[in-house]
C-alpha positions as semicolon CSV with decimal commas, in nm:
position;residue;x (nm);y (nm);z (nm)
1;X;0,000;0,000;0,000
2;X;0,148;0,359;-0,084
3;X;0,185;0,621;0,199
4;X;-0,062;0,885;0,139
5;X;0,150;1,107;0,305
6;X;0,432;1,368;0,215
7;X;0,696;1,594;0,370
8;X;0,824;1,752;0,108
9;X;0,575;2,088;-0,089
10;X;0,294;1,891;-0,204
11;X;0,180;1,877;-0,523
12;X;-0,144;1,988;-0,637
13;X;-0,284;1,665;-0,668
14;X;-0,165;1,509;-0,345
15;X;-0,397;1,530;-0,032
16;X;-0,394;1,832;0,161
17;X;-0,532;1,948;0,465
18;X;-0,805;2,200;0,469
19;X;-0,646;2,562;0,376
20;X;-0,988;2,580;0,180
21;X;-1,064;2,966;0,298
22;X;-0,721;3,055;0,235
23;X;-0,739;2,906;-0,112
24;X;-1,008;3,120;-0,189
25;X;-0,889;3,417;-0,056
26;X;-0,577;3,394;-0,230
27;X;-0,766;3,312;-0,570
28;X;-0,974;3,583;-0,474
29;X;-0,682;3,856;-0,444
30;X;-0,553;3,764;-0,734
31;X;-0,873;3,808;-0,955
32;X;-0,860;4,161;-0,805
33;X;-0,504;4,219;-0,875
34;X;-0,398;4,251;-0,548
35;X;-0,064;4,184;-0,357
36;X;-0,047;3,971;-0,069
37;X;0,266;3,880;0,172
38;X;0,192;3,514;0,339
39;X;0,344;3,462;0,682
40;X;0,344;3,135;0,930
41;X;0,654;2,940;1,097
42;X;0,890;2,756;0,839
43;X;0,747;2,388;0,701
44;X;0,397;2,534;0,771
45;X;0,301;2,515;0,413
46;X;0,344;2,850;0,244
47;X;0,487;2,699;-0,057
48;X;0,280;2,392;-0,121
49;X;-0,044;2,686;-0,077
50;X;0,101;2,907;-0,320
51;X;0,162;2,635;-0,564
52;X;-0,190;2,501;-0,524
53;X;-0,337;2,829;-0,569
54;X;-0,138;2,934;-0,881
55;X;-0,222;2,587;-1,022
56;X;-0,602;2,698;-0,983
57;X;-0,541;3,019;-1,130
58;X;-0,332;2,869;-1,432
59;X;-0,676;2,632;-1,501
60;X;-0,918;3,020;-1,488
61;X;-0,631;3,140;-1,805
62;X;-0,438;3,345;-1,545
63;X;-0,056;3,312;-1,626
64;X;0,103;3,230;-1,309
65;X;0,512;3,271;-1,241
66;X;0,709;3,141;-0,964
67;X;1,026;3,259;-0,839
68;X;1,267;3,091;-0,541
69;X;1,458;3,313;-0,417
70;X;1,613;3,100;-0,095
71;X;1,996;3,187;-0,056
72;X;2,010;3,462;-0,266
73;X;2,373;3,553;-0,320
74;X;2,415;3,820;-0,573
75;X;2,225;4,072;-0,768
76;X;2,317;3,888;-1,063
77;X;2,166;3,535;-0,891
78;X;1,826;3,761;-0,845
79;X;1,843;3,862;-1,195
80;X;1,885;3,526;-1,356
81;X;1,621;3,353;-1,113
82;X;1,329;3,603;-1,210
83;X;1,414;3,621;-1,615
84;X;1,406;3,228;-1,582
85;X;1,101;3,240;-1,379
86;X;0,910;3,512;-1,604
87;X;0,968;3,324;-1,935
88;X;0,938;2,969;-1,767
89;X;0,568;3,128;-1,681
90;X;0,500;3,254;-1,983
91;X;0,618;2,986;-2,174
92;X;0,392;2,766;-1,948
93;X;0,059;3,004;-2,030
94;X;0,132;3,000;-2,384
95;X;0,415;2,808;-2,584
96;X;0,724;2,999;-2,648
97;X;0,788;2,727;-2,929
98;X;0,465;2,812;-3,117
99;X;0,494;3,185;-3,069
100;X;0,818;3,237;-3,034
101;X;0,830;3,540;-3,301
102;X;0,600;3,677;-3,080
103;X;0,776;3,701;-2,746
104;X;1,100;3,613;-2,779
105;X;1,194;3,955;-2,881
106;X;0,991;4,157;-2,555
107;X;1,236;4,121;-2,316
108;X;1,599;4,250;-2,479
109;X;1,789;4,186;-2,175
110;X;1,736;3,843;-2,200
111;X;1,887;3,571;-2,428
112;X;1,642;3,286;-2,433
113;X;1,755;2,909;-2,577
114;X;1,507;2,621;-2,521
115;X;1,662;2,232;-2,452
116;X;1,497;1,925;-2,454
117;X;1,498;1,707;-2,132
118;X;1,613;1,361;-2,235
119;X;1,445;1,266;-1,970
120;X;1,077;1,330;-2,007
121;X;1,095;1,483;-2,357
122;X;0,982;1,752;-2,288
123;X;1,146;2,186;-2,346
124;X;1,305;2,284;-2,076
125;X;1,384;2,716;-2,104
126;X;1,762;2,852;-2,035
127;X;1,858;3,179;-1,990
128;X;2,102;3,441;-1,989
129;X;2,190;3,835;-1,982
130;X;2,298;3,973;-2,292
131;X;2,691;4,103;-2,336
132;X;2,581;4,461;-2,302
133;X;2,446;4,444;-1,959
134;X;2,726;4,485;-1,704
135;X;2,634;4,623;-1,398
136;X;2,359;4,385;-1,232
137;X;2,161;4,655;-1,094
138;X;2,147;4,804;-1,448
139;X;1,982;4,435;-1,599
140;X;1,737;4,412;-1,277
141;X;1,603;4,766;-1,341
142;X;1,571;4,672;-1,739
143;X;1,417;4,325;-1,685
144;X;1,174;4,526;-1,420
145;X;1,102;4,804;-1,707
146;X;1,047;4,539;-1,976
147;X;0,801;4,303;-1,763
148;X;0,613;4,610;-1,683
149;X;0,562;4,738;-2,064
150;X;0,481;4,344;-2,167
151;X;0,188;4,324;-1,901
152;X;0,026;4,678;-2,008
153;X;0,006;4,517;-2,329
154;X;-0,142;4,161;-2,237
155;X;-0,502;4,130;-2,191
156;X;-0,472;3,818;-1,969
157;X;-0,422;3,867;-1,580
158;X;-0,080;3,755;-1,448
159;X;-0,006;3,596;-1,103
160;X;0,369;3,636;-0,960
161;X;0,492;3,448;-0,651
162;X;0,816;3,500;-0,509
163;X;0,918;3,302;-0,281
164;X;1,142;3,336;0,045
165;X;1,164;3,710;-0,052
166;X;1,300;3,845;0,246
167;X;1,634;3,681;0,122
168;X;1,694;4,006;-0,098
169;X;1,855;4,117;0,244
170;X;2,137;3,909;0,222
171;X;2,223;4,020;-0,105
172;X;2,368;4,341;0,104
173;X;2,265;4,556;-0,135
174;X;2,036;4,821;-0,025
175;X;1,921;4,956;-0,360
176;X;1,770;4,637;-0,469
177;X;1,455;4,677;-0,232
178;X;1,386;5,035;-0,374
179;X;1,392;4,954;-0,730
180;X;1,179;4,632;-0,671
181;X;0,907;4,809;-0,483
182;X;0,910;5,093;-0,752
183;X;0,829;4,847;-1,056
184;X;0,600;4,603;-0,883
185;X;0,365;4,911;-0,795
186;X;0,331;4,956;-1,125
187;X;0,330;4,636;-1,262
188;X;-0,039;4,515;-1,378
189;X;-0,010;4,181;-1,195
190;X;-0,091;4,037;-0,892
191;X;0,209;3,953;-0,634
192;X;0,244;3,699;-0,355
193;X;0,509;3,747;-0,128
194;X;0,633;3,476;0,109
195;X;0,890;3,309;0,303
196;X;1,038;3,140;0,599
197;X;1,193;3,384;0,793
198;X;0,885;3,557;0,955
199;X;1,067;3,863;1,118
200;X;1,285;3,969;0,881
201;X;0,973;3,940;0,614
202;X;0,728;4,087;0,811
203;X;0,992;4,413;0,879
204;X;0,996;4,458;0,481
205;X;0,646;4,527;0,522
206;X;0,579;4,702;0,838
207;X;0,893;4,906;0,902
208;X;0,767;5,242;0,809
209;X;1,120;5,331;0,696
210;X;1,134;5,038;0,393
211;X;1,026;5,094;0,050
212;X;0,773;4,792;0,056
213;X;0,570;4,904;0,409
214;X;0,169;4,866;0,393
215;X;0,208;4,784;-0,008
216;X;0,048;4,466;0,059
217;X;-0,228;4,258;0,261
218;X;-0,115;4,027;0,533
219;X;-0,213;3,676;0,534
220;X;-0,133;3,452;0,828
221;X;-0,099;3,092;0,831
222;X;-0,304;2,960;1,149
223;X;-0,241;2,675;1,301
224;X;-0,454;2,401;1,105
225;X;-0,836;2,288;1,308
226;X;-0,756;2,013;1,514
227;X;-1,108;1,828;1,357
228;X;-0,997;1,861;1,013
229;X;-0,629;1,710;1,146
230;X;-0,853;1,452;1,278
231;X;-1,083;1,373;0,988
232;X;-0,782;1,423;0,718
233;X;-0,564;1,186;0,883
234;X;-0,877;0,924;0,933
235;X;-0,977;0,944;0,563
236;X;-0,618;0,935;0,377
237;X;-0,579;0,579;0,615
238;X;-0,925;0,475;0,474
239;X;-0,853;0,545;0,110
240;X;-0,510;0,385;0,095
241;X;-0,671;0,054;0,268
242;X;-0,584;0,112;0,615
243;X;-0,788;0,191;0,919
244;X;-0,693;0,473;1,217
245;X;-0,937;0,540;1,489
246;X;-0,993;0,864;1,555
247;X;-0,851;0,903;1,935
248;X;-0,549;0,767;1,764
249;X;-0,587;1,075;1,485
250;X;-0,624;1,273;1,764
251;X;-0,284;1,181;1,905
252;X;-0,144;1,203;1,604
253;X;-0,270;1,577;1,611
254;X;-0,197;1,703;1,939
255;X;0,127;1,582;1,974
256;X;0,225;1,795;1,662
257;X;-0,005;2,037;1,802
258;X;-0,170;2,044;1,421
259;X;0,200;2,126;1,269
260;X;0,104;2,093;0,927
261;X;0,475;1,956;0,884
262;X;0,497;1,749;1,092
263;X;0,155;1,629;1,125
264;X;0,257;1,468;0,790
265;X;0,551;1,367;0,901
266;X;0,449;1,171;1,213
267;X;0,132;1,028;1,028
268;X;0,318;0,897;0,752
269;X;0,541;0,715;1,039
270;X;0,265;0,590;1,161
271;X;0,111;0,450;0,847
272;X;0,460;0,277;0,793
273;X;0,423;0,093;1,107
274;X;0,077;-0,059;1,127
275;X;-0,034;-0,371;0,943
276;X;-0,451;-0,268;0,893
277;X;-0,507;-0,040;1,157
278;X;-0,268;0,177;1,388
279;X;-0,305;0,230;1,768
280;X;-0,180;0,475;2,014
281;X;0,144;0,271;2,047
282;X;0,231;0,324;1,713
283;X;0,189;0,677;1,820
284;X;0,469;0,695;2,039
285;X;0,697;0,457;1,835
286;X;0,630;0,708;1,524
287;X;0,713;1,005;1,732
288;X;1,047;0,847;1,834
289;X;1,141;0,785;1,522
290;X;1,043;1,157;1,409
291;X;1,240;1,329;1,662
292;X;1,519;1,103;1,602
293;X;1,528;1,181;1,210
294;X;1,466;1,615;1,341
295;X;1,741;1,604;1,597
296;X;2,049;1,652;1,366
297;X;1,877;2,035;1,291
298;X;1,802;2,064;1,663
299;X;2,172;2,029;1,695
300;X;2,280;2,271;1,443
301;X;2,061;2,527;1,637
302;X;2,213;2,442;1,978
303;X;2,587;2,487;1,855
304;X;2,466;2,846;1,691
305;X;2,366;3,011;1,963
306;X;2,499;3,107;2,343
307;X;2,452;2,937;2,658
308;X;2,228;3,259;2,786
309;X;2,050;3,206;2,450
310;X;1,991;2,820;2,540
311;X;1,911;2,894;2,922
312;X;1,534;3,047;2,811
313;X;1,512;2,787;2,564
314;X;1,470;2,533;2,802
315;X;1,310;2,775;3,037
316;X;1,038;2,810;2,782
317;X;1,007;2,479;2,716
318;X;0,970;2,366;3,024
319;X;0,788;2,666;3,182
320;X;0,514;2,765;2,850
321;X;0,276;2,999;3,055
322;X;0,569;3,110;3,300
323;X;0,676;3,513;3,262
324;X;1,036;3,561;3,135
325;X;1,117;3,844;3,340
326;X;0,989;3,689;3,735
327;X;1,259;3,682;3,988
328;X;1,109;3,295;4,010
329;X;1,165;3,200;3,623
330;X;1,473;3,364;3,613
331;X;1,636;3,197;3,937
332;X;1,495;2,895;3,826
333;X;1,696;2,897;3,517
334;X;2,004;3,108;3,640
335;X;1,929;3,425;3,411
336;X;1,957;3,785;3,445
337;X;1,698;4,060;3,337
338;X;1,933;4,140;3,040
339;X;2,024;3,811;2,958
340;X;1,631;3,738;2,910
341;X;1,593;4,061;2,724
342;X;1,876;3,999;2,425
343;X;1,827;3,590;2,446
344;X;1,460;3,692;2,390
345;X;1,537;3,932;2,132
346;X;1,782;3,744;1,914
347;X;1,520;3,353;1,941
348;X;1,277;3,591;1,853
349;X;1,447;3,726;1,541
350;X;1,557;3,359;1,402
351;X;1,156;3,220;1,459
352;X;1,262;2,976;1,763
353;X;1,009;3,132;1,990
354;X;0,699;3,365;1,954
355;X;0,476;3,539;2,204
356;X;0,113;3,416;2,125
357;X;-0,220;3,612;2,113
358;X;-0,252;3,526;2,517
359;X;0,107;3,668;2,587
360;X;0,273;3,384;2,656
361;X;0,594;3,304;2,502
362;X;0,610;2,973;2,335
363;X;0,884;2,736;2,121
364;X;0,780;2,793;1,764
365;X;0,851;2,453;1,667
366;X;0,649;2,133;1,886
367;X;0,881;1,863;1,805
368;X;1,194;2,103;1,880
369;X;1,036;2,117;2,256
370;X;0,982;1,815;2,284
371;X;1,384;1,765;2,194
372;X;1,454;1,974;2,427
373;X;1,340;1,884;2,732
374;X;1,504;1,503;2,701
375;X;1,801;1,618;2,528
376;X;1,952;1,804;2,817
């Protein structure tokens, strides 16, 4: 029997778990033209949304682009990865080999070849910058200038996702924010912004001193409804000939605390283990086994980041409703008032912990506290 479930983006034919409101507000805000940033903890499915969306949108005759944009390391890298992603789009909407006399020549900064995959057979599109264009900054602003006059004279709406955009920082140049913003307001397409590194993103768009601030609608991931954990994980079981009650769903779901990650993650463990149905001890064999496979990047956090820094970890973990700044907490976990204050600071900054709508302060990550309180 194949595992119904995945932990890599999901395709948009593979089962996913409700998202249906945001699905149609995204569709929705891009019928209107509108630009949206998405936001939610890293493997919380921003991508596999975006892709499902824009796959919806491609089947309504809107022309949908992607761009990736993780470990950006040059102006020149940025360049390349949008002109690849623009004509990879358009090529997609309509086919660059049957109207190539048509579009080939709209975009002059770009030299366009087309190969065939021996694999699948099918044309795959390669790019590069023409000679003339030296300075990267110069080819960004033209490939900007030239997308913008090619959608005023389309009549079909256009859909443009870039994702893990607030990786532009770390190109440590500070022009290339300007010049992006000034195009894309003009641009007569619709934009989705999104990406893993919540604070830095969300500071592109609400710092009042950045080019991008309040140029865009905030979406927020939530946390996915524990019943629809339930009833997805019951039903994907059913279909692929296997049976899981639902208190064991429901352990499946609280232990991830409805970690879209991770709730396919420890389901698909659990799918491996049973014969016909699963039971509560596959449960806890399955979340062994997943925190065994996640502790080599709990690691690699530990050995980035100070002992101070690693003190209110575990304080949080193990204290979740306790305040940071008591005399009590602090004793407890041998920490000063500014120790608390910059460890807080920085674990906030790199997504580790968050201070929820009750103002508590919480690990981001389930499975990472539950590391952490038997690693130590």
């Amino acid at each position: 029997m194949k595992n119904p479930f995945h932990t890599d983006t999901l395709e948009p034919d593979q089962p996913f778990c409700n998202r249906v409101a945001e699905l149609s507000e995204l569709a929705s805000h891009a019928g209107n033209g509108m630009n949206v940033v998405i936001f939610a903890p890293r493997r919380y499915g921003k991508t596999s949304l975006v892709r499902r969306v824009q796959h919806q949108l491609r089947t309504d005759g809107i022309c949908v682009i992607y761009a990736q944009f993780m470990r950006l390391v040059s102006v020149e890298d940025l360049v390349h990865r949008l002109a690849k992603a623009i004509i990879s789009g358009l090529h997609e909407h309509e086919s660059l080999l049957e109207k190539g006399k048509r579009w080939l020549g709209l975009f002059p900064s770009i030299q366009t070849s087309f190969t065939i995959d021996p694999a699948t057979g099918l044309p795959s599109v390669e790019i590069q910058m023409t000679k003339r264009q030296v300075d990267p900054m110069v080819a960004l602003e033209n490939i900007l200038e030239e997308v913008g006059k090619f959608l005023e004279k389309e009549t079909f709406q256009v859909c443009i996702a870039l994702d893990e955009f607030q990786d532009i920082v770390d190109i440590k140049e500070p022009r290339v924010e300007a010049l992006l913003r000034e195009h894309i307001q003009r641009h007569k397409a619709s934009y989705i912004f999104l990406g893993s590194r919540r604070r830095i993103l969300l500071d592109i768009f609400n710092n009042r001193g950045r080019p991008f601030y309040q140029s865009a609608t905030m979406m927020e991931l939530e946390p996915l409804p524990e019943k629809e954990c339930i009833d997805f994980i019951m039903s994907q079981f059913e279909q692929s000939g296997k049976q899981c009650p639902e208190d064991v769903a429901l352990a499946v779901s609280q232990r991830v605390e409805c970690y879209p990650y991770y709730l396919q993650a420890l389901a698909y463990r659990v799918f491996e283990l049973c014969e016909k149905e699963c039971s509560i001890e596959d449960v806890a064999k399955a979340s062994e086994a997943l925190i065994a496979n996640e502790r080599y990047g709990y690691q690699a956090i530990i050995q980035g980041i100070s002992t101070g820094q690693l003190k209110l970890l575990r304080g949080i973990a193990e204290e979740e409703k306790a305040s940071l700044t008591s005399n009590d907490f602090m004793q407890a976990h041998n920490l000063t008032l500014g120790g608390v204050q910059s460890a807080r600071k920085y674990l906030s900054e790199q997504d580790l912990i968050e201070k929820s709508k009750d103002g508590q302060w919480n690990i981001v990550d389930p499975i990472f506290r539950i590391w952490l309180l038997n690693a130590f």
